[in-house]
Each structure stands twice: as structure tokens, then as C-alpha cells.
C-alpha positions in Angstrom: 166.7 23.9 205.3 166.8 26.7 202.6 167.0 29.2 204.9 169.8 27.8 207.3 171.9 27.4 203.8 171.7 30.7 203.1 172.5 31.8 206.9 176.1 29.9 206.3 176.4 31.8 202.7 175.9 35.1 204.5 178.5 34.2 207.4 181.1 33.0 205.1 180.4 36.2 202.9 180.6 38.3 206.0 183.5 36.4 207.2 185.5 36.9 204.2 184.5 40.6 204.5 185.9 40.8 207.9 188.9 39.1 206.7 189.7 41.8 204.4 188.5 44.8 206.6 191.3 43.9 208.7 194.1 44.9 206.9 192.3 48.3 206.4 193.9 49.6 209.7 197.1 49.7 208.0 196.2 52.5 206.3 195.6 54.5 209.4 198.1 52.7 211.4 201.4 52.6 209.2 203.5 51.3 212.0 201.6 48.0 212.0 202.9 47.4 208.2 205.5 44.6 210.0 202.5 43.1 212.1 200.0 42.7 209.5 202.2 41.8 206.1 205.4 40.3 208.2 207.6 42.7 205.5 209.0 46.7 206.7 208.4 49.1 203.7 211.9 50.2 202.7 210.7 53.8 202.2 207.7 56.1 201.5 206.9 55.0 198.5 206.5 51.2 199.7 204.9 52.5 202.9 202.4 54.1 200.5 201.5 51.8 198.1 201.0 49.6 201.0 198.8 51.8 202.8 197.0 52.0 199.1 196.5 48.4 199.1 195.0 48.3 202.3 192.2 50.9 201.8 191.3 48.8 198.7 191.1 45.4 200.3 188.8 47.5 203.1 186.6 48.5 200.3 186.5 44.5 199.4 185.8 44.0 202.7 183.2 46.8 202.9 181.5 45.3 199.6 181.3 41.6 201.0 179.6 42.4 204.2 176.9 44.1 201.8 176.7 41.5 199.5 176.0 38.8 202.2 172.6 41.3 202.7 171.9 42.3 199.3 171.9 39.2 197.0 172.5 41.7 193.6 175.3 42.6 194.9 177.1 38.9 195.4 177.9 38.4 191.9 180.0 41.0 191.2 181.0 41.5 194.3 182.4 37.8 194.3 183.8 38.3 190.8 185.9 41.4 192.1 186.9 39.4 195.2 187.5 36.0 193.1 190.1 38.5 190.1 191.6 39.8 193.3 192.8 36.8 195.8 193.7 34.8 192.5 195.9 37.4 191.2 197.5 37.5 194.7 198.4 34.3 195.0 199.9 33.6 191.5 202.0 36.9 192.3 203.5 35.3 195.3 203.7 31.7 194.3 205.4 32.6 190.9 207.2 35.5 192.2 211.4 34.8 192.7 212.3 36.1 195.8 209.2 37.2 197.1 209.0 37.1 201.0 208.0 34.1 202.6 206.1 36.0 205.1 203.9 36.4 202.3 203.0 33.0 202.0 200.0 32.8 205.1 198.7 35.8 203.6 198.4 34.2 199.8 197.2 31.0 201.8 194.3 33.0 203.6 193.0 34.0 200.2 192.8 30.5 198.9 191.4 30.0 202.4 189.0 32.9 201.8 188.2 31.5 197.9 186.9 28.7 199.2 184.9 30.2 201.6 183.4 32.2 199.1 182.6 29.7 196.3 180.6 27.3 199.2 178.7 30.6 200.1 178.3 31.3 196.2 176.9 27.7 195.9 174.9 27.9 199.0 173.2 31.3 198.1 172.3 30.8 194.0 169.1 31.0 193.4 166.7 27.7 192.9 167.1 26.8 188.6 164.1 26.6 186.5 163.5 23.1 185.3 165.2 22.9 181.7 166.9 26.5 182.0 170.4 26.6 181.3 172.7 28.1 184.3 173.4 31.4 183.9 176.3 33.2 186.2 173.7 35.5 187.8 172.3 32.0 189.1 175.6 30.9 190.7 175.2 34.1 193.4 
């Protein structure tokens, strides 16, 4: 049973790695800004820091798939991931006027938090009778 636990924690670690891989063509592929965030950059400077913030969820993405194979990485990998899709979403849902097309996306990473705290309950690590929990035990 232990083991087929921790094969779901490392899908839905990989999964969530995939998920934010994705957007990382946007960096090479500028024209698929509209596709991939429903918004059109209104000039360079939008086009770039878009672009920017594609290579980094990439490297999020790159980071997950490694932490679903290399347990010391998970907990501060899903700390980084965790600070991330939490900061999105508050953006967008307390944001005035922010797009709407923005809305799956911020969805997707409460989708993807999810995802990420069952695979950081399924993958901790057995506790020690009368130890208290310590974070490196949630991962």
C-alpha cells in the first residue's frame, strides 16, 4: 500500500510539473501569448515580462518533475510552488479590473494546490511514535 501512495504523490507532483512546463513555450513562442493567457500584450514591455513569467513557471515546472524523484527536494520545492499559485490567485481575485480570462488560469492553480498538498500528505515520511511533526516530515 505504501508504495502505490507514493506512486500517486509522484504523478500529482509530476502532473503539477507538467502543468507549469506548459506555459514555458510562451517564451519561445510569443505569438501564442493570446492562446495560453487569453490576454494580447499591449506592447514589448508586456510581451516581455510575460515571456519572463513563463520561463519562471517552466523552472517550477522543471523543479516539480524532480521533486516527485528526489524526496529532498519536495519541501522546498512545494514551498516555492505553494508562495507562488497563492500569490497568483489573490492577485487576480482582489485585483479591479483584472481580466476574466485570467480566472481558469488562477482556478488551475488552486486546482494544482490541491493536487500538491494530497501528494505532500501522500509522500511525508512515516512519524516516530511521540515525535512532534516537523515540516520536513510533511514532504
Amino acid at each position: 500500500m505504501r508504495s502505490y501512495t507514493r506512486g500517486i504523490g509522484m504523478a500529482l507532483f509530476a502532473a503539477v510539473g507538467l502543468l507549469n512546463l506548459a506555459p514555458g513555450l510562451v517564451a519561445l513562442l510569443p505569438s501564442q501569448l493570446a492562446g495560453v493567457y487569453g490576454v494580447v500584450a499591449a506592447d514589448a514591455t508586456s510581451t516581455l515580462l510575460l515571456r519572463h513569467r513563463a520561463v519562471m513557471l517552466a523552472l517550477l515546472g522543471a523543479a516539480l518533475l524532480a521533486a516527485a524523484v528526489l524526496p529532498s527536494l519536495r519541501t522546498p520545492v512545494l514551498l516555492a510552488a505553494a508562495i507562488g499559485k497563492v500569490s497568483f490567485i489573490l492577485l487576480v481575485f482582489t485585483s479591479a479590473g483584472a481580466h476574466p480570462k485570467l480566472t481558469p488560469v488562477a482556478l488551475a492553480d488552486v486546482a494544482a494546490l490541491v493536487a500538491l498538498a494530497v501528494a505532500a500528505v501522500l509522500l511525508r515520511h512515516p512519524r516516530r511514535t511521540g515525535a512532534p511533526i516537523t515540516v520536513s516530515e510533511v514532504c
